[in-house]
C-alpha positions as CSV (number, residue, x, y, z in Angstrom):
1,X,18.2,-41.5,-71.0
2,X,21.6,-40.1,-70.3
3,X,23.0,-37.7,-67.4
4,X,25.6,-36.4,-69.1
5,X,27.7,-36.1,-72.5
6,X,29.2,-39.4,-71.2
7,X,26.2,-41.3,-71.8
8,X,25.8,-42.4,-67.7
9,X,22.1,-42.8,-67.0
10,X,23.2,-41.3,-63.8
11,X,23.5,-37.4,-63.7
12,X,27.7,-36.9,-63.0
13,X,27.6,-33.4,-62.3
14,X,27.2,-31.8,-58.9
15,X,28.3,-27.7,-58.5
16,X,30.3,-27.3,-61.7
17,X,29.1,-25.3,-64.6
18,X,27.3,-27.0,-67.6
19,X,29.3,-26.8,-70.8
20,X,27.2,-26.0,-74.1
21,X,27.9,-29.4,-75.1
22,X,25.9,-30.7,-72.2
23,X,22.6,-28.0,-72.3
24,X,19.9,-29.1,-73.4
25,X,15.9,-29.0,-72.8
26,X,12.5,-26.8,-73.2
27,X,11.7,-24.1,-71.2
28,X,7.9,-26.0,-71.2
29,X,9.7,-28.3,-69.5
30,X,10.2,-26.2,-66.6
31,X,6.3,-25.6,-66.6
32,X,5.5,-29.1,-65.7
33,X,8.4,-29.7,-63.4
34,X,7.1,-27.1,-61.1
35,X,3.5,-27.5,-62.0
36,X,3.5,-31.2,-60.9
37,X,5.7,-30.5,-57.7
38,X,3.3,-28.4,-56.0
39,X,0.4,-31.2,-56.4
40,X,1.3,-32.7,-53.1
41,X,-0.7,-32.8,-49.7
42,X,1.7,-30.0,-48.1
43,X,0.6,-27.8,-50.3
44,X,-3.6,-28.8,-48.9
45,X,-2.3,-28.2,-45.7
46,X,-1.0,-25.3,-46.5
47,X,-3.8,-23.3,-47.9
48,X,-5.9,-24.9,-45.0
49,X,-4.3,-22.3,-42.8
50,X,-6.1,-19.8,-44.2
51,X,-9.4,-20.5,-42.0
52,X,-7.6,-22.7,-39.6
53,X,-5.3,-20.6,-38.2
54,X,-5.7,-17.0,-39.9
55,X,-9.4,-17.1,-39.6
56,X,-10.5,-16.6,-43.2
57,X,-13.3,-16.8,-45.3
58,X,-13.5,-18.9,-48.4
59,X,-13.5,-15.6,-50.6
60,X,-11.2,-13.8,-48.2
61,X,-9.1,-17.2,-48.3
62,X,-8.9,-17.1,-51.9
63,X,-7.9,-13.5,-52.3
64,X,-4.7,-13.9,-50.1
65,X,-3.7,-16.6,-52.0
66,X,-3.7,-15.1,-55.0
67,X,-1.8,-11.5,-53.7
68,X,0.7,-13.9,-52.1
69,X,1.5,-16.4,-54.9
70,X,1.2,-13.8,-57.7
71,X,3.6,-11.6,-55.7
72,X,6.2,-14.1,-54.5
73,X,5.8,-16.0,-57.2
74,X,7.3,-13.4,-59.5
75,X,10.3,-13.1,-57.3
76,X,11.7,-16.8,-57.2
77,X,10.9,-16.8,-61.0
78,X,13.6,-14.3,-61.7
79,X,15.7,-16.6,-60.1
80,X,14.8,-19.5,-62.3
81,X,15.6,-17.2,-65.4
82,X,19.4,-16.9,-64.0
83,X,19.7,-21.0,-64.8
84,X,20.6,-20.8,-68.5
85,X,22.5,-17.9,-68.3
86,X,25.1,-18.9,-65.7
87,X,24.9,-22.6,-66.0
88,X,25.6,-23.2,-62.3
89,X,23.3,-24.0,-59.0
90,X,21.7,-20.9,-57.7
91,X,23.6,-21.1,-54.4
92,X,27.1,-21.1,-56.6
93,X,25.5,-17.7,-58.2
94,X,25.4,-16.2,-54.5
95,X,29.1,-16.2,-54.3
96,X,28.6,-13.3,-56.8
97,X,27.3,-11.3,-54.0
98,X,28.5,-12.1,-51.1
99,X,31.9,-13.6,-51.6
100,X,33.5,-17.5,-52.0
101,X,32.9,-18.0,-47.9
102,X,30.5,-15.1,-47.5
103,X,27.8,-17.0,-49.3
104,X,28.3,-20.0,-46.3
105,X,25.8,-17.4,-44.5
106,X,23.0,-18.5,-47.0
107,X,23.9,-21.7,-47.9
108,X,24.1,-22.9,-44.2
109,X,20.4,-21.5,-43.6
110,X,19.1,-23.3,-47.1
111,X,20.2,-26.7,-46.1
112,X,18.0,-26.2,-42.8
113,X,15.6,-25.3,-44.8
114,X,15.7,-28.0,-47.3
115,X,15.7,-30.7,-44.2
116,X,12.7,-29.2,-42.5
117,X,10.6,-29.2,-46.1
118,X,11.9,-32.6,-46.6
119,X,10.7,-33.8,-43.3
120,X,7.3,-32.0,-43.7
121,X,6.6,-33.6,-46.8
122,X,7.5,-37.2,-45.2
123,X,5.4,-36.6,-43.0
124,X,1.9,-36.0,-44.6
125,X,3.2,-38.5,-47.9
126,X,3.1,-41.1,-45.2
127,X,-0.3,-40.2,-43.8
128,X,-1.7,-40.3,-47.2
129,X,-0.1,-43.8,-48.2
130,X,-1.2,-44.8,-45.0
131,X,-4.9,-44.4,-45.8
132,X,-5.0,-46.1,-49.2
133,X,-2.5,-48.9,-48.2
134,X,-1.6,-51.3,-44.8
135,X,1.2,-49.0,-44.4
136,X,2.0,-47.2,-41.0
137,X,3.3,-44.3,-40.7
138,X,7.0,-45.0,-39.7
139,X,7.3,-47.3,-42.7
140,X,5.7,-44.6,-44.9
141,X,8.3,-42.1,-43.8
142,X,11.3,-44.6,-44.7
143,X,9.7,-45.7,-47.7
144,X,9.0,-42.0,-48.9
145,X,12.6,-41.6,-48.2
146,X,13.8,-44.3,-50.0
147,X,12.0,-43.2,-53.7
148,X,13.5,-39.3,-53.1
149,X,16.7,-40.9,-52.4
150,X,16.8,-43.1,-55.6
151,X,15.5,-40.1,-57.8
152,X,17.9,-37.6,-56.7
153,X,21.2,-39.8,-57.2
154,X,19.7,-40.4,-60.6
155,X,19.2,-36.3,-60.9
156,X,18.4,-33.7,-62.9
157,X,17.1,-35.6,-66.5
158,X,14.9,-37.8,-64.2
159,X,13.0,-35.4,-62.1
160,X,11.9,-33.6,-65.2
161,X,11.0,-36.7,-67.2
162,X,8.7,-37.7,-63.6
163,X,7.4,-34.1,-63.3
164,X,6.6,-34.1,-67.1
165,X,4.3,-37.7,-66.6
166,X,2.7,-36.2,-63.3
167,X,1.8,-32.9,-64.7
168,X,-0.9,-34.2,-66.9
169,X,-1.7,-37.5,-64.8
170,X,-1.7,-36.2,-60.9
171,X,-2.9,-32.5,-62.9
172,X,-6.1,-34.4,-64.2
173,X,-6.7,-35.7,-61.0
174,X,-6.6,-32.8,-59.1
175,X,-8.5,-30.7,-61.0
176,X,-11.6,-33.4,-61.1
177,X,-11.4,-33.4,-57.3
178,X,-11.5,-29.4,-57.4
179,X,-14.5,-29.7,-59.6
180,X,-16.4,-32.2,-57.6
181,X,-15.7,-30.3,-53.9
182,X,-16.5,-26.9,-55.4
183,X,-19.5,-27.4,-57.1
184,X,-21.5,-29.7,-54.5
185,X,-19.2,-31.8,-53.0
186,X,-19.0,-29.1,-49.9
187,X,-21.7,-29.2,-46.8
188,X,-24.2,-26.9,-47.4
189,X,-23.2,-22.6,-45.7
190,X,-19.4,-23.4,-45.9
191,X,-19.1,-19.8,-47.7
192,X,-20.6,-18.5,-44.7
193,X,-17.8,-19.5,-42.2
194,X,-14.7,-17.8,-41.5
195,X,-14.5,-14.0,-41.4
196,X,-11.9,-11.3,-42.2
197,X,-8.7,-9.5,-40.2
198,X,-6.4,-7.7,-41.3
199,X,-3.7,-9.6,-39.5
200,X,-5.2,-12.8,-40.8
201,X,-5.3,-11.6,-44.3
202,X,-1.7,-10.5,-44.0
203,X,-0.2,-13.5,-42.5
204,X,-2.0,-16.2,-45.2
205,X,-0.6,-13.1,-48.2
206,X,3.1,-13.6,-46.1
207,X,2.5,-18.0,-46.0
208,X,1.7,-17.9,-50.2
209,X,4.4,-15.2,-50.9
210,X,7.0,-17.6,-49.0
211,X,5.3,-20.7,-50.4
212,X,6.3,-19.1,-53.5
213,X,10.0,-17.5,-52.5
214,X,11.1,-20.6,-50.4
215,X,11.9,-22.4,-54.3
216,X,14.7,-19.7,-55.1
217,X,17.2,-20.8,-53.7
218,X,17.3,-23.6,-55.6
219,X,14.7,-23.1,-58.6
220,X,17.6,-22.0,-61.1
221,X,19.5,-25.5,-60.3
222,X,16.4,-27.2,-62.8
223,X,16.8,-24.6,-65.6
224,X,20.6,-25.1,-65.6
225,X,21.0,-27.1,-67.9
226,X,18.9,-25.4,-70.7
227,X,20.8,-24.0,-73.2
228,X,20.5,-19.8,-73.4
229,X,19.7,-19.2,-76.7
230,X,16.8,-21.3,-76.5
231,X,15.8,-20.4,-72.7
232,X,15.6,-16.9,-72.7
233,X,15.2,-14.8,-69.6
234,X,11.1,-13.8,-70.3
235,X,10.6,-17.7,-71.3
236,X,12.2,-19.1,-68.6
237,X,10.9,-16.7,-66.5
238,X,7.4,-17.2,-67.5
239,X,7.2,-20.7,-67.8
240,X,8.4,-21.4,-64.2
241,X,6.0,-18.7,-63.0
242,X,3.1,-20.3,-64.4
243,X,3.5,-23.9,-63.4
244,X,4.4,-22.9,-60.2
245,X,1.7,-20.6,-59.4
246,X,-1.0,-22.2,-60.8
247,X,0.2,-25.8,-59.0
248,X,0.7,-24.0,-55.9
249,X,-3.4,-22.4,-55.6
250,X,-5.3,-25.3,-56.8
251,X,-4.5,-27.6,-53.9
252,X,-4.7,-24.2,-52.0
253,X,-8.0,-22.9,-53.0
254,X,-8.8,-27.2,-52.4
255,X,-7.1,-26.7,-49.2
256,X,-8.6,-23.5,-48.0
257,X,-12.7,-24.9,-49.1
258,X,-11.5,-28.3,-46.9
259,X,-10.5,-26.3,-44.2
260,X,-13.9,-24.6,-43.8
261,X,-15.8,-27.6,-44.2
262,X,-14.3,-29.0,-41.2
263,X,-12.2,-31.8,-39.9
264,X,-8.9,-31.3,-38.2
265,X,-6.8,-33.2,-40.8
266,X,-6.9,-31.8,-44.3
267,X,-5.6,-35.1,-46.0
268,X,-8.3,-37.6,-44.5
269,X,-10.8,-34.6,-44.5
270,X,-10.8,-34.2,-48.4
271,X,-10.6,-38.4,-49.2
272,X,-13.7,-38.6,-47.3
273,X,-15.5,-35.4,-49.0
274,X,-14.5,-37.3,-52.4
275,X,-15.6,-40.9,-51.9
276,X,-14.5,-43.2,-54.0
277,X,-12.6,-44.0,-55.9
278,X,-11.9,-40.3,-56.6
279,X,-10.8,-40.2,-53.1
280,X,-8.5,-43.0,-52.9
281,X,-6.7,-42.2,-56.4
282,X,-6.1,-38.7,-54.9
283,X,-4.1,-39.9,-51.7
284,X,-2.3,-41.9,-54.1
285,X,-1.2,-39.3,-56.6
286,X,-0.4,-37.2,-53.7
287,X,1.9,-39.9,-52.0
288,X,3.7,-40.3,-55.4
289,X,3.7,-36.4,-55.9
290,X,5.5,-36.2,-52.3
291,X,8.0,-38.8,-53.4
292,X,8.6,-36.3,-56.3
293,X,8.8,-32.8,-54.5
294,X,11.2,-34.5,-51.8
295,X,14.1,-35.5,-54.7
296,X,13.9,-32.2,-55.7
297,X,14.4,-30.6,-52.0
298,X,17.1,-33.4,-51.3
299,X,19.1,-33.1,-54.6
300,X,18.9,-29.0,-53.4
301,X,20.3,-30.1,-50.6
302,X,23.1,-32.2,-51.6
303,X,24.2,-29.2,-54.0
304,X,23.9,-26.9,-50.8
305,X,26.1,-29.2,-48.7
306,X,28.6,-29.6,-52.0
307,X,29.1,-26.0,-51.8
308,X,29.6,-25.8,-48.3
309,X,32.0,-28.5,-48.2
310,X,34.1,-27.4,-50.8
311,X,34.5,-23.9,-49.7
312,X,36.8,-25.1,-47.6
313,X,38.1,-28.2,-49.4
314,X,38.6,-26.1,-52.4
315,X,39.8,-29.4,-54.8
316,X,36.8,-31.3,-53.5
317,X,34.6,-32.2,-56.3
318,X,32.4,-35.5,-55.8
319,X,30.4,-37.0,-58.4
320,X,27.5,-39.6,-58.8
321,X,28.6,-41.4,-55.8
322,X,29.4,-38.7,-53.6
323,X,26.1,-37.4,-54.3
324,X,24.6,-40.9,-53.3
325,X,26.4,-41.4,-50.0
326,X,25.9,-37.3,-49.1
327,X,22.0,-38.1,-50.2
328,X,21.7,-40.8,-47.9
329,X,23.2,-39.1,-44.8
330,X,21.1,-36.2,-45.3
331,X,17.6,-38.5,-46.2
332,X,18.5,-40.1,-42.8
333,X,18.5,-36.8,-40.7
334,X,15.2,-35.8,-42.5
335,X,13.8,-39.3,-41.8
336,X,14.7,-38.8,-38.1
337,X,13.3,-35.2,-37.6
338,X,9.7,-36.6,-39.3
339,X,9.5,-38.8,-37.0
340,X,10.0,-36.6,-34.1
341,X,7.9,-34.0,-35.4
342,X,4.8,-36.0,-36.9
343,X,3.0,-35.5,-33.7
344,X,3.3,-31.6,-33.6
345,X,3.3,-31.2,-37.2
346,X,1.2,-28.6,-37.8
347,X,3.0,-26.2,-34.8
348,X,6.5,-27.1,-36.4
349,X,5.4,-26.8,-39.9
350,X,4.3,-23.0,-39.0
351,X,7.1,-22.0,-36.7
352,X,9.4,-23.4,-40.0
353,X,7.4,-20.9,-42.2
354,X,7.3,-18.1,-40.0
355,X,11.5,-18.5,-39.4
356,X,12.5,-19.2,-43.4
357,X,10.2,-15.8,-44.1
358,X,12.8,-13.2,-41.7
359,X,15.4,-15.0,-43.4
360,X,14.9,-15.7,-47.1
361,X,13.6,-12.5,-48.0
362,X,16.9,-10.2,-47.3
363,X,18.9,-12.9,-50.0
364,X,16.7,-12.7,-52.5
365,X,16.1,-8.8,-52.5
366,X,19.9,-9.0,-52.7
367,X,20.3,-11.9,-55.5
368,X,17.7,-10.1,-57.5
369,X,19.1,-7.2,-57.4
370,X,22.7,-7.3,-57.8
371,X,21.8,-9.6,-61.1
372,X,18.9,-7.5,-62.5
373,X,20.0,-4.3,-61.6
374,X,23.5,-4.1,-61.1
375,X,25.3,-6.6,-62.9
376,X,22.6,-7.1,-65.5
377,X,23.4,-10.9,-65.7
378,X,27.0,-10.4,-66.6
379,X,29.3,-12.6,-63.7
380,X,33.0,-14.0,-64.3
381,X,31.5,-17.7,-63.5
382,X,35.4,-18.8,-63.0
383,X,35.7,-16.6,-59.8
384,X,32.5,-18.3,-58.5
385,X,35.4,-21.4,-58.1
386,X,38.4,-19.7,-57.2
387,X,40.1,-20.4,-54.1
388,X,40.6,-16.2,-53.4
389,X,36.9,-15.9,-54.7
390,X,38.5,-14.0,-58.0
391,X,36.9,-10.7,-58.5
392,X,34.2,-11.4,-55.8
393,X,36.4,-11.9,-52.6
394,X,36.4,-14.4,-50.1
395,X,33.7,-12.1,-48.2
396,X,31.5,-9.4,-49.3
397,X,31.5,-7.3,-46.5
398,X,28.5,-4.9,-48.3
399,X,26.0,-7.2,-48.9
400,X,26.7,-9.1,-45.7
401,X,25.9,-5.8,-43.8
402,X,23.1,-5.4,-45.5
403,X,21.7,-9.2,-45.6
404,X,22.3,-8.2,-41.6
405,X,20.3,-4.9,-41.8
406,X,17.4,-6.6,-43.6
407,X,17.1,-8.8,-40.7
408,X,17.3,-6.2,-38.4
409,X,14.4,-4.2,-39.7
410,X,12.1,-6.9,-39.9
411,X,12.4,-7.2,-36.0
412,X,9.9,-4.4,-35.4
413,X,7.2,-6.1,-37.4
414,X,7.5,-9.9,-36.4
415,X,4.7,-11.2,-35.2
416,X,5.2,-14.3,-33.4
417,X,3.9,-16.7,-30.1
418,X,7.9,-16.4,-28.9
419,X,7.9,-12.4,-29.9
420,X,6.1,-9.7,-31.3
421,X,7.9,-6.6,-31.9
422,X,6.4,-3.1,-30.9
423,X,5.6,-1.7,-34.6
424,X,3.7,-5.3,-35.4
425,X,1.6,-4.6,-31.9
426,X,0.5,-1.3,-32.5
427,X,-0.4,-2.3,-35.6
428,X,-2.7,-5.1,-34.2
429,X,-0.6,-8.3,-34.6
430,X,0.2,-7.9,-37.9
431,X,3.2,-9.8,-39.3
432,X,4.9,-7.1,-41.8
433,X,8.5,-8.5,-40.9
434,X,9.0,-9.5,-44.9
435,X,7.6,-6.5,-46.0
436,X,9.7,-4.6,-44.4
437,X,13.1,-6.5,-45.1
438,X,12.1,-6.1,-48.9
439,X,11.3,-2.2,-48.7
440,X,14.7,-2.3,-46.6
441,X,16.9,-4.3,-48.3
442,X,16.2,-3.3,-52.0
443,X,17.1,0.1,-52.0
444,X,19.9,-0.4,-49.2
445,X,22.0,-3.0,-51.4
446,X,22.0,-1.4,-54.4
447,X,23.0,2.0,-52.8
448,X,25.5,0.4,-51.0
449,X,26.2,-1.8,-54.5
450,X,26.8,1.3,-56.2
451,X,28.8,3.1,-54.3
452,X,31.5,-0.1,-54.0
453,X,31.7,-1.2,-57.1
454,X,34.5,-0.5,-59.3
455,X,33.7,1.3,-62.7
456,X,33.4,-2.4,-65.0
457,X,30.9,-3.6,-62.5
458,X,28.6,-0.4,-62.9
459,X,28.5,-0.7,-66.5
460,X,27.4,-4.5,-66.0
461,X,30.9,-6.1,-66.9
462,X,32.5,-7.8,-64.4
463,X,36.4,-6.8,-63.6
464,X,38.7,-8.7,-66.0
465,X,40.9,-11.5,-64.0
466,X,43.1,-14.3,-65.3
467,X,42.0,-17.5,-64.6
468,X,42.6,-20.7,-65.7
469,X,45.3,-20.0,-67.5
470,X,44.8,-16.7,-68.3
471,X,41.7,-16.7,-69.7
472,X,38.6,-14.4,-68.7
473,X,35.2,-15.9,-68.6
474,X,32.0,-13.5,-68.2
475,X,28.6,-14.0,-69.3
476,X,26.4,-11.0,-70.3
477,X,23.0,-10.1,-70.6
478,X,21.9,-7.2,-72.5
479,X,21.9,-4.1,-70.5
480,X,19.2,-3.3,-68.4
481,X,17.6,-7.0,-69.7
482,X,15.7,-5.1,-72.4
483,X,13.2,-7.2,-74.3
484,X,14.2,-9.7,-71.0
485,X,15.0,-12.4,-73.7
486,X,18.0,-13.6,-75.8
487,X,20.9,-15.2,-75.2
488,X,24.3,-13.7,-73.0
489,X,27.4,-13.5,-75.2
490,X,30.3,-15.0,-73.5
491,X,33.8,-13.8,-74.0
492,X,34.8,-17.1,-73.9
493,X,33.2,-20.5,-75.0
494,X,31.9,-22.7,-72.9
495,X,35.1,-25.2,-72.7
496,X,36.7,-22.3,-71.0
497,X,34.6,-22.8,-68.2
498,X,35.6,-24.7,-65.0
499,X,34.5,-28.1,-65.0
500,X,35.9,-28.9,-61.8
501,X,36.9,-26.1,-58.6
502,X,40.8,-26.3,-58.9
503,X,40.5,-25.6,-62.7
504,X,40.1,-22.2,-61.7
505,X,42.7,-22.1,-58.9
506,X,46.0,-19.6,-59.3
């Protein structure tokens, strides 16, 4: 196994762009990654919510699931498709829109977001390892850590080789315990409880839908490394939508039935409805699933916290163990807020959602946008490492504005214990906040897009700039993204590209 073209087993590469010389993989390949990495107790828990705290029924349950992860799901797999194209981490792709020290505004709010899933999932790996081994919970948490840690310095070649394995293994599993809870492993009436409310429906369509969008930020940063003329846009696309979809609802539907048939904890709930051994080899695959989905969110991370760093140290480009030692700093804060939130999990975990929702869904209107619609994948991937931000700016005062503006007309339809905004009350409690960034934000950015942008960037090509010694690097999909397949041409190869920041520098 190597992590590079320099034959390291350790992945060297942190923000930079991946040559040609270094792509390689199968869009399948992004199937299981994202199939296996939704296998994990969280994502129980989560679909428990539907008639724990929204109220549901196990057919009303099921039918919010599926409008939330079909929709959402279809969002943060257009981001995945960007991966090939571009070759660089999805939060290097947002300097694009809003600018070399713009995109800080996103980045910043990722990282927390990273941290809190990373805690979260600490939190109920431990609780699972706890039940099938003398393990307590603290030493759970650090030992959960540890693995994610390990995997992540390792990177990119490792996680998908483990989410390859743990598709069909952990996948097996879960699907036998589906089987034996829905057809007679459930107390007798269960379909009978719950009910139906609008507001409940809506809020459990919002928590898939985010479930869902919560990946983009960093779901391109695992397709990469996949060359583009074998990882099209619709294959990409598709494969990353169906692993992750169909990952996320089985433990959700499993998560939703548990939640019905009682007990206040999910995880313990469902070992005990399964016996054993079925029982106990499920808490197991779900503590090594956890281990998995937490390398992913701290190698996310990492990238994030590269990117923010170097914006302002713009020759600052750490490698294998720079990744390690910012790995470890961050597993440690993560580690620390598990522990302090393990006893109000469930309140935190919500109020987490509920907060990543307002925010998430004005960037990825914007992202999807600007790349589908306005720039039709065609980016000058130098400028993304230019100290002056190249033909991007240092700040993109537009979609800023609008990012802003999203945010602000969400306010009137949050629905929340700390506030409810007058348009969500008359509406009886109903949490619309997302909807309305998207139906906001869409057509306000690429207005506002339009109007900006100089006449190269309306006809998809990005203004011409000298870099790196006077050569121009763009990347271009076909207009439009008909057929949403085939590979961009590049005006230059992929040598041209900057493999570290300053390469790019005037």
């Amino acid at each position: 196994m190597t992590g590079d073209s320099t034959g390291t087993i350790v992945e060297r590469r942190t923000i930079d762009a991946v040559p040609l010389s270094e792509r390689h993989g199968r869009t399948r390949d992004l199937f299981t990654i994202w199939f296996s990495a939704n296998l994990g107790p969280l994502t129980v828990v989560t679909g428990a919510l539907a008639p724990t705290a929204f109220g549901l029924s196990f057919w009303w349950s099921l039918a919010a699931l599926l409008a939330g992860h079909l929709g959402g799901g279809f969002l943060m797999a257009l981001h995945s498709a960007q991966g090939p194209q571009l070759g660089v981490p999805q939060m290097i792709q947002s300097r694009g829109q809003f600018g070399y020290v713009g995109a800080l505004a996103v980045v910043l709010v990722v990282i927390v977001m990273y941290q809190g899933f990373f805690a979260s999932n600490l939190v109920v790996g431990a609780q699972s390892l706890g039940q099938v081994a003398p393990v307590g919970e603290r030493t759970g948490v650090v030992l959960g850590a540890l693995v994610s840690l390990v995997v992540a310095v390792v990177g990119y070649r490792l996680m998908h080789r483990i989410g390859a394995l743990t598709s069909w293994v952990f996948g097996a599993v879960q699907l036998a315990g589906a089987a034996w809870l829905l057809f007679g492993g459930l107390p007798d009436g269960f379909l009978d409880r719950g009910g139906f409310s609008l507001a409940g429906f809506l809020g459990m369509v919002s928590v898939g839908a985010l479930w869902q969008i919560a990946y983009a930020p960093y779901v391109s940063d695992y397709s990469r490394y996949m060359p583009a003329d074998r990882a099209g846009v619709r294959s990409t696309l598709w494969c990353t939508y169906a692993g992750c979809v169909l990952g996320s609802l089985l433990p959700m539907v499993v998560g939703a039935a548990i939640g019905l048939a009682g007990g206040g904890d999910p995880i313990a709930a469902q070992s005990d409805l399964l016996g054993s051994p079925l029982g106990q080899i499920t808490l197991w695959s779900f503590a090594v699933v956890t281990m998995l989905t937490n390398s992913m969110n701290l190698y996310g991370a990492v990238l994030c916290a590269v990117t923010a760093v170097q914006t302002f140290a713009h020759r600052w480009l750490p490698r294998a163990t720079g990744r390690a030692v910012i790995g470890a700093v961050l597993t440690a804060l993560s580690v620390v807020l598990a522990l302090a939130l393990a006893d109000s999990f469930m309140t935190s975990y919500l109020n987490l959602i509920y907060v990543l929702q307002y925010v998430l869904i004005p960037w990825t209107a914007i992202n999807l946008v600007d790349f589908y619609l306005v720039r039709h994948g065609s980016y000058d991937v130098a400028s993304f490492f230019a100290r002056d931000g190249g033909v991007y700016g240092r700040w993109n005062v537009t979609a800023l504005a609008v990012y802003a503006l999203g945010i602000l007309a969400e306010i009137p339809f949050m629905a929340q214990s700390l506030y409810t905004g007058p348009l969500a009350h008359a509406l009886g409690d109903t949490d619309l906040g997302w909807i309305a960034g998207l139906v906001v934000t869409v057509p306000a950015y690429l207005l506002a897009a339009r109007l900006t942008a100089s006449p190269a960037t309306r006809s998809g090509l990005p203004t011409p700039r000298d870099s790196a010694g006077g050569v121009v690097v763009s990347h271009r999909l076909p207009h439009g993204l008909e057929g949403m397949g085939g590979a961009p041409s590049a005006s230059t190869p992929s040598s041209a590209l900057p493999s570290k920041p300053h390469d790019a520098a005037r």
